[in-house]
C-alpha positions in Angstrom: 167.8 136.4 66.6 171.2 136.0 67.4 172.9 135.1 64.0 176.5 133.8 63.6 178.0 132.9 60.4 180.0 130.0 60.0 183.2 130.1 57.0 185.0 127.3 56.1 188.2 128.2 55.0 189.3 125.0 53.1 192.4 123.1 53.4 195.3 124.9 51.7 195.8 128.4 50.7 194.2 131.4 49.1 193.5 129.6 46.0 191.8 126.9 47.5 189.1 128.8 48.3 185.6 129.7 47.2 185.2 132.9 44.9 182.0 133.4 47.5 183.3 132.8 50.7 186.6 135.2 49.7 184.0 137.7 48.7 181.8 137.2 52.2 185.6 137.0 54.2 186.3 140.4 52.7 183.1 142.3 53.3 183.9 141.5 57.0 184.7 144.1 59.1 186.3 141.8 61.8 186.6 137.6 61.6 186.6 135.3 64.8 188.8 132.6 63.8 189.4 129.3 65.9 193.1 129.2 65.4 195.5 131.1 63.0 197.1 128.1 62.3 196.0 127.7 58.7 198.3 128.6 55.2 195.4 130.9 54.2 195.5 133.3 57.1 198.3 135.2 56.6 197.4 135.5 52.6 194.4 136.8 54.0 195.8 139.2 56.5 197.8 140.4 53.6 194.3 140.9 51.3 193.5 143.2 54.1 191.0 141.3 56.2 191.0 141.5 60.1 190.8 138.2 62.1 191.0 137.6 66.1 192.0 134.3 67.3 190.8 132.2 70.0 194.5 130.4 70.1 194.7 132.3 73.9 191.6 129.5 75.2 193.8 126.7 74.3 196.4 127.6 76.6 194.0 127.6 79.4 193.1 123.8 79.6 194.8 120.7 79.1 192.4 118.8 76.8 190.3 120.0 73.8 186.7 119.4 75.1 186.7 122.5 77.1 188.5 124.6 74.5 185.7 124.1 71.6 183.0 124.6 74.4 184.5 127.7 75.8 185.0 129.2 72.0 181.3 128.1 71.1 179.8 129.7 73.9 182.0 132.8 73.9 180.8 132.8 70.0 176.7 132.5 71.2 177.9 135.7 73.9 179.0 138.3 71.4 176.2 137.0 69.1 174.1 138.8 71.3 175.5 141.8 70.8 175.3 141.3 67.3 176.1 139.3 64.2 179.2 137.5 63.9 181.5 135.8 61.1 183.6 132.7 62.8 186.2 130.6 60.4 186.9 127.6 60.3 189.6 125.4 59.1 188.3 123.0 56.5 184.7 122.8 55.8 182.7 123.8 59.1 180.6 120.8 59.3 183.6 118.2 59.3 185.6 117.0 62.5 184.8 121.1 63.7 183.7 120.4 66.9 183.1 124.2 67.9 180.8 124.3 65.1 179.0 121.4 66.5 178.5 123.2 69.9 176.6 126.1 67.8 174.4 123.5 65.9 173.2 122.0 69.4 172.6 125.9 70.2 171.0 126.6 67.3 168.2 123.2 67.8 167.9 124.7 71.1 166.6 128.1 69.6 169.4 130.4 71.3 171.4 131.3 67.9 170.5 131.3 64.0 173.5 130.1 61.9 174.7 130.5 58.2 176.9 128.1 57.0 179.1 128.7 54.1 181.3 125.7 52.4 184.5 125.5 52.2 186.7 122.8 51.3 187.3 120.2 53.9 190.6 118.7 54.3 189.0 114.8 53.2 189.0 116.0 49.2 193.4 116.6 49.1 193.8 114.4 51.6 191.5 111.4 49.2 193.6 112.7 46.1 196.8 112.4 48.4 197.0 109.1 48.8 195.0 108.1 45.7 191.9 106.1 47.4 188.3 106.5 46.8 186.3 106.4 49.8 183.7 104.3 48.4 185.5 101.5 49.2 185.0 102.1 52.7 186.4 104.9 54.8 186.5 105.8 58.6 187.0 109.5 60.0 187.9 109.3 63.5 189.6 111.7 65.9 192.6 111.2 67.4 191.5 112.8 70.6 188.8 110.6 71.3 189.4 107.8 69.2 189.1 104.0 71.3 189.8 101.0 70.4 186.4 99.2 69.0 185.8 102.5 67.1 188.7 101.2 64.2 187.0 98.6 61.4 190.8 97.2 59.9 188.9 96.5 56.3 188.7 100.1 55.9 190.4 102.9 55.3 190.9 104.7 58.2 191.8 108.4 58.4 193.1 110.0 61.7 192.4 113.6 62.5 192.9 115.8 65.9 196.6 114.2 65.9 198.2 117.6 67.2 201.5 117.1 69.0 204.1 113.8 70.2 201.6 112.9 72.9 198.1 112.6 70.7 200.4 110.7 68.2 201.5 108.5 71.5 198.1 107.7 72.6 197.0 107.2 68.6 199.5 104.6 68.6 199.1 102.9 71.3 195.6 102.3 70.7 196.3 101.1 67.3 198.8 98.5 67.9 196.3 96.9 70.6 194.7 95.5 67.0 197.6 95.9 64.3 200.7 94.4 64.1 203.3 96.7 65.3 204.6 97.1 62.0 202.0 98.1 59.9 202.4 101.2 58.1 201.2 104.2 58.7 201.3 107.1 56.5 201.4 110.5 57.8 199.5 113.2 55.3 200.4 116.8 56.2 199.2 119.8 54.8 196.9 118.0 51.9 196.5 120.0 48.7 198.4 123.0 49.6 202.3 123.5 47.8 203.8 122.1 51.1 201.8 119.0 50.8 204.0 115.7 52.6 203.5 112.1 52.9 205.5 110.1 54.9 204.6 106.4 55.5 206.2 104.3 58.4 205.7 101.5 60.4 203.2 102.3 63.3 205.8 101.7 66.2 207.5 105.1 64.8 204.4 107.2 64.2 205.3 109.1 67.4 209.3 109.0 67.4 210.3 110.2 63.6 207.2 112.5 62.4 206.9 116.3 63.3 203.5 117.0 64.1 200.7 120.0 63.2 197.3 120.7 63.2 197.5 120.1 59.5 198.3 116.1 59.7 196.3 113.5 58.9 196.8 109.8 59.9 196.1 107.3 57.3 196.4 103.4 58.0 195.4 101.0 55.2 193.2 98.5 54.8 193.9 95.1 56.4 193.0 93.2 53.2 193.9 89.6 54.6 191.9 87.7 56.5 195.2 86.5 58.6 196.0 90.3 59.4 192.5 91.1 61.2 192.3 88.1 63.6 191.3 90.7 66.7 188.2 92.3 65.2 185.0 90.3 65.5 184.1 90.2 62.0 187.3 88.2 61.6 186.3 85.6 63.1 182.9 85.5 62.2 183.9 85.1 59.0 186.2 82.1 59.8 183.2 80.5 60.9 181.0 81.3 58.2 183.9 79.9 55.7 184.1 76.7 58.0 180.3 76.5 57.6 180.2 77.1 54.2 179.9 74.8 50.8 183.5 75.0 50.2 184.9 74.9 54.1 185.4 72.0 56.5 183.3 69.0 56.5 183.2 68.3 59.8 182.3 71.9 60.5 179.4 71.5 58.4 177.9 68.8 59.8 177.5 69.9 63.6 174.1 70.4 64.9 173.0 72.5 67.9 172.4 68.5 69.6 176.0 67.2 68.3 178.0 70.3 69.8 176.5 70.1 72.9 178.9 67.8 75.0 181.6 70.1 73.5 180.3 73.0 75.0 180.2 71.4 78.3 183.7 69.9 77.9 185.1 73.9 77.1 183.2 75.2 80.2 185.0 72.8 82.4 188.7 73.7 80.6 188.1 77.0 81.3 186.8 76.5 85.0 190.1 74.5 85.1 192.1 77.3 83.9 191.1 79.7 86.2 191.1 77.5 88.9 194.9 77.4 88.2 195.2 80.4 88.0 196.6 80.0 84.3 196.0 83.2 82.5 197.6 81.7 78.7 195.1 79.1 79.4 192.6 81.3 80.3 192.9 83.3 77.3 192.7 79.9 75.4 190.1 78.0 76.8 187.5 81.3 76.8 188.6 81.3 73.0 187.1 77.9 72.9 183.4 78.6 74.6 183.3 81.9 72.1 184.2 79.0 69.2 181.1 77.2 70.3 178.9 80.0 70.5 180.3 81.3 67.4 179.3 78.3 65.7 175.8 77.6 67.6 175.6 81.1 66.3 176.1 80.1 62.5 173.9 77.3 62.6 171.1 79.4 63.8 172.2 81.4 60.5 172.8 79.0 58.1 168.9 77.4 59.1 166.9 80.5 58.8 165.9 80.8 62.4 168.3 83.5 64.3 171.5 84.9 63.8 174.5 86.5 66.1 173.0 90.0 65.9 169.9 88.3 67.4 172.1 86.7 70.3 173.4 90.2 71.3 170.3 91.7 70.7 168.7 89.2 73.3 171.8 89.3 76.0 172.5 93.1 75.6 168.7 93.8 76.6 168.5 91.6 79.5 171.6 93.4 81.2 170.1 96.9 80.4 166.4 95.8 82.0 168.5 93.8 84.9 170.5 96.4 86.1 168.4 98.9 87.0 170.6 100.8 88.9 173.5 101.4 86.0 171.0 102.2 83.1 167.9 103.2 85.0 167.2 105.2 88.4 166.7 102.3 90.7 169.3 102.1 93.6 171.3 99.1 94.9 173.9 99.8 97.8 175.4 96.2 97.4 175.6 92.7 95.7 172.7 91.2 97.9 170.7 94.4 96.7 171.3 93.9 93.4 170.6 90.2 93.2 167.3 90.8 95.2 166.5 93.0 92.5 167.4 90.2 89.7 165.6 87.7 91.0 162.6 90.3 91.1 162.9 91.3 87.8 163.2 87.6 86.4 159.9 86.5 88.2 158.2 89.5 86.7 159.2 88.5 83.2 158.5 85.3 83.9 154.8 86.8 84.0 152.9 84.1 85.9 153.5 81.5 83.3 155.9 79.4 85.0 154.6 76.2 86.8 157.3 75.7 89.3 160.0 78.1 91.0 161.9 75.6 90.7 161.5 75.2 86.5 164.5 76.6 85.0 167.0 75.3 87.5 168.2 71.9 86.1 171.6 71.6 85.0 172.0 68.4 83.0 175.7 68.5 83.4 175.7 68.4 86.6 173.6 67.3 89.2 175.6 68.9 92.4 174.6 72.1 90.5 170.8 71.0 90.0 170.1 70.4 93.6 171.8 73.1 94.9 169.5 75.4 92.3 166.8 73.5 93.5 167.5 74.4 97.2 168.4 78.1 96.9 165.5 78.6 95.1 163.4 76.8 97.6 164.8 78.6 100.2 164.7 81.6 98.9 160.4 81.2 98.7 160.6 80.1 102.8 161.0 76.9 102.4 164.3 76.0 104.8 165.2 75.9 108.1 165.9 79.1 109.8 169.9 78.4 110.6 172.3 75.8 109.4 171.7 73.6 112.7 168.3 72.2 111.0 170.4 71.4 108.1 173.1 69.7 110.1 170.2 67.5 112.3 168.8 66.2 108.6 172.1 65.0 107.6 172.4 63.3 110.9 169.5 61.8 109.9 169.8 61.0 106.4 173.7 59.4 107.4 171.8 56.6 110.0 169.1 56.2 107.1 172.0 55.5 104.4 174.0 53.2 106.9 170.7 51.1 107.8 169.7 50.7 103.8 173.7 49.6 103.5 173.5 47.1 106.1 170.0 45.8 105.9 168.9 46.9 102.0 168.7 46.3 98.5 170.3 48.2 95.9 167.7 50.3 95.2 167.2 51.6 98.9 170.8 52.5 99.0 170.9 54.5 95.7 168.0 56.2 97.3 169.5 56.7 100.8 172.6 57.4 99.6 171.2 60.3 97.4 169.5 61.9 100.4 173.1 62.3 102.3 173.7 63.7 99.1 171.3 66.1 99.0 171.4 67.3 102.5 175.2 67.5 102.1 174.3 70.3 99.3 172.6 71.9 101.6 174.6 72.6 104.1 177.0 73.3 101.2 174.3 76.4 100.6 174.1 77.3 104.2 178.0 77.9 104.4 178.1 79.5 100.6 179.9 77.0 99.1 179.6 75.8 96.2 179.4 71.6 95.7 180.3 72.2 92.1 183.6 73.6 92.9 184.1 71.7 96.3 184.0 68.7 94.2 185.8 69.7 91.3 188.6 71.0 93.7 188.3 67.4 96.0 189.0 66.0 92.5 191.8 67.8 91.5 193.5 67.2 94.6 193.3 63.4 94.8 194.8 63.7 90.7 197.4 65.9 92.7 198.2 63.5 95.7 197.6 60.1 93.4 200.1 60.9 90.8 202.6 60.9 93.4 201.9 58.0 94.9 202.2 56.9 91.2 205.3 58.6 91.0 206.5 56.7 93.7 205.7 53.3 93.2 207.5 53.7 89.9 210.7 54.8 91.8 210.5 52.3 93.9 209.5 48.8 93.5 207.7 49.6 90.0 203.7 48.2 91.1 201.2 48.9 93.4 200.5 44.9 94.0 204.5 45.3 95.6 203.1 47.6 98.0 201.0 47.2 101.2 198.0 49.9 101.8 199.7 51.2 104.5 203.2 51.8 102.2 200.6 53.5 99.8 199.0 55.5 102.4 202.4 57.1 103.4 203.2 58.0 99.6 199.6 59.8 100.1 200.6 61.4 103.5 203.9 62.4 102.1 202.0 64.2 99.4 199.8 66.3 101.6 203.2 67.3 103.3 204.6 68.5 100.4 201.3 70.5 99.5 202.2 72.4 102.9 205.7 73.1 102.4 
């Protein structure tokens, strides 16, 4: 079997390390190191021990991935051969990627490793800066560290943070939660006689610090509540507090029944808002939908039937099994493809059970947006005219019908007449892909638009609309449209 053994070579010098592993490092007749970057090597060189380097592989590539995979299988190579001793820095089995790649080998039954411990850099670096991880501590690395991957109620640690551009990057993706001036400490060379901490604020952690492949980043613990308002748990939290004993009463006393007409009311802001375009109120009113489901969320909690892990649980799933053609090996060329397949994927789920196509579609808050549900579906089971032109004959149709009941009928046969025109209207709507909902709510919007300046007007001028004729208050409305093209 192809055996390589792996030597951890600690964090500081030679009296960091291991009575056993000096003994094993001396026995060698040659030692493959990953880098002689480390305060031990030349005490070792001294002691007489022989090492090669792999420093040449990382001048060959421009990012690290390829460097520990090149070193790892260059390792499994002369392992065939026969055996071989490779070092470490640290302890092998902490942020050593290289050492990872020959784990994977080994599960895959093409090497046999022995690993011997050495001291990883987390010990000095914990007695450093005084903290106990038990509190809560994150290792990450700097080279592939991302946003969502930092939890600011823990101690975070930063490895991988070589050189002025890894420290850039860190930074950058740190201040997209922390406030620019949060500090930073900067942990070089834990342990050893050389041993540095400098803290500063986070907007300097790449302009004042000289970097090495013996620094570690460490960034306290947001303890307040205030200083982690863009993490998720932050806010949950709010919530919970609202919800709780000792938080708001009002909070408290919301239902899944009494917040409903909210929720509605936050839709429309936010359909508002991005109907103007607005992105401050975008940002604002989508705050205000994730409030209500945030709190829909806690009262499912606080009752003892579901909570938010459930929600994501439940949404998260439903996009995986929908989309086919990300997560599975089904193909979609283009939208219509991959709505066809949605829609065949919901009736599957729907497993039989449902009495209608059209059950499902009715949206309460609108009944623009119920029929034209109720039509799509239709249609899209067969039931519709083959162009638009049948569409445009029944609204002929239903218009005579409507103006007959208006003339000649009751109250009742115009409700009923009128909601036909309606309804064909919406379907023509369909046949030309537009939606009523937004037709409306833009038809809306712009007689606000044009009214307020007739308003604006008549309070210029003469100071009521009973001073003006309709035809003075139609040109304040023409003059309006004017300006709208201008």
């Amino acid at each position: 079997m192809n055996e390589i053994t792996v030597i951890g070579l600690g964090a500081s010098g030679l009296d960091g390390l291991p009575l056993g592993v000096y003994r094993k490092l001396k026995s060698a007749g040659l030692v493959h190191v990953r880098t002689a970057d480390h305060p031990v090597i030349a005490e070792l060189e001294a002691e007489g021990i022989t090492f090669r380097t792999f420093d040449d592989v990382y001048t060959k590539h421009d990012t690290f991935p390829p460097v520990y995979r090149e070193i790892a299988d260059t390792l499994l190579d002369m392992a065939e051969e026969g055996p071989v001793m490779y070092a470490v820095p640290g302890h092998p089995l902490v942020a050593e990627q290289t050492v990872q790649h020959l784990v994977q080998a080994e599960r895959e039954g093409r090497a046999l490793l022995h690993i011997e411990g050495g001291q990883s850099f987390l010990d000095p670096v914990f007695n450093a800066l005084r903290i106990d991880p038990i509190d809560g501590f994150q290792l990450l690395d700097g080279t592939e560290m991302h946003r969502d991957d930092v939890k600011m109620d823990q101690h975070v640690l930063i490895a991988q943070v070589y050189d002025a551009f890894s420290a850039s990057d860190v930074k950058l993706t740190l201040m997209e939660k922390y406030p620019d001036d949060h500090p930073v400490t900067i942990v070089t060379a834990a342990g050893s006689p050389e041993e540095k901490l400098v803290t500063v604020p986070l907007y300097e952690l790449d302009r004042t610090v000289e970097t090495s492949n013996l620094m570690t980043l460490y960034i306290p613990p947001a303890v307040r509540l205030e200083e982690r308002l863009k993490e998720w748990d932050a806010f949950r939290e709010i919530i919970r507090i609202l919800r709780s004993p000792d938080g708001c009463p009002w909070d408290r006393e919301q239902t899944h029944e009494s917040l409903r007409k909210y929720l509605i009311e936050e839709a429309h802001e936010l359909v508002q808002a991005i109907d103007d375009g607005d992105d401050d109120a975008i940002i604002g009113e989508l705050g205000d939908v994730l409030l209500q489901v945030f709190l829909h969320a806690q009262i499912g909690e606080d009752n003892g039937y579901f909570q938010m892990e459930d929600v994501l649980e439940t949404v998260a799933e439903k996009m995986i099994r929908r989309h086919p053609h990300v997560f599975g090996d089904a193909d979609a060329a283009d939208a219509d493809a991959v709505v066809s397949n949605w829609q065949a994927i919901k009736e599957r789920e729907k497993g039989g059970t449902t009495r209608s196509v059209l059950d499902g579609q009715e949206r309460y808050a609108s009944s623009l947006l119920t029929s034209y549900n109720y039509q799509k579906e239709a249609a899209r089971h067969g039931f519709t005219w083959p162009d638009a032109e049948g569409a445009w004959d029944k609204f002929e149709e239903e218009w005579q019908e409507f103006r007959h009941a208006a003339e000649n009928g009751g109250e009742g046969e115009r409700t009923d007449e009128f909601g036909d025109v309606l309804f064909t209207l919406v379907n023509l709507a369909r046949y030309y892909k537009v939606s009523p909902e937004e037709a409306m709510t833009g038809a809306n919007r712009k007689f606000r638009r044009r009214f307020t300046h007739v308003e604006e007007r008549v309070r210029e001028g003469r100071g009521s609309f009973e001073d003006y004729t309709l035809e003075e208050l139609d040109a304040f409305w023409d003059e309006a449209k004017r300006l709208e093209r201008m």
